[in-house]
N, C-alpha and C positions, 0 to 999 in steps of 0.2 A: 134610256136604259132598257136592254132587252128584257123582257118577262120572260121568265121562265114558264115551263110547260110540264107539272107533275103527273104522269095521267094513275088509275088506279092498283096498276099491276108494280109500281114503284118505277117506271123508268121515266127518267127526267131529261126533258128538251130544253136545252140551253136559249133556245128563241122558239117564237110561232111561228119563222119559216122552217125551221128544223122537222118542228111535227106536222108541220104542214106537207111536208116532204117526205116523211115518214109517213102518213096518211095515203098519200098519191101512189108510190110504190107498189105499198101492199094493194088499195085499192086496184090497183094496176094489175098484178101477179094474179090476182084473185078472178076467175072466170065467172062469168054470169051466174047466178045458181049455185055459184061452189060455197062451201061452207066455211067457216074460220071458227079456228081454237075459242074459246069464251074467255082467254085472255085476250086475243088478238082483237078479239070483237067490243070488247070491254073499251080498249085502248083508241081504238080506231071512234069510237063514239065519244069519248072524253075529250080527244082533239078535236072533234065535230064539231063538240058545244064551247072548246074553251075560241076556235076562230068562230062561231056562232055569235059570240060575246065580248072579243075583243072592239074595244073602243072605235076602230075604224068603219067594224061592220065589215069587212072584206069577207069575199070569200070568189074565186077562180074570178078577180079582181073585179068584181063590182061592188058599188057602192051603195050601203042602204042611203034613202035618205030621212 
């Protein structure tokens, strides 16, 4: 079963690849040094820690051991 993804500003990720994805984009768009909203920034670190903490340990697919 997918886990869901609530992060603090209420927007809800139906899987971790979703906010995973949502993550990547922004970090994407976002220029070296540029700044982000304190929701965006809020949002973008809730997903940080919630794949930080998921069970498999991934993260840009490596694996803890």
């Amino acid at each position: 079963m997918a886990k869901k993804v609530i992060v603090k500003s209420g927007t809800v990720f139906n899987t971790l690849n979703a906010a995973r994805a949502y993550y990547n984009a922004l970090r994407q768009a976002t220029e070296i040094g540029g700044k982000l909203s304190e929701t965006d920034r809020s949002d973008l670190l809730d997903i940080y820690h919630h794949i930080a903490k998921s069970p498999l340990g991934e993260w840009r697919g490596e694996r803890r051991d």
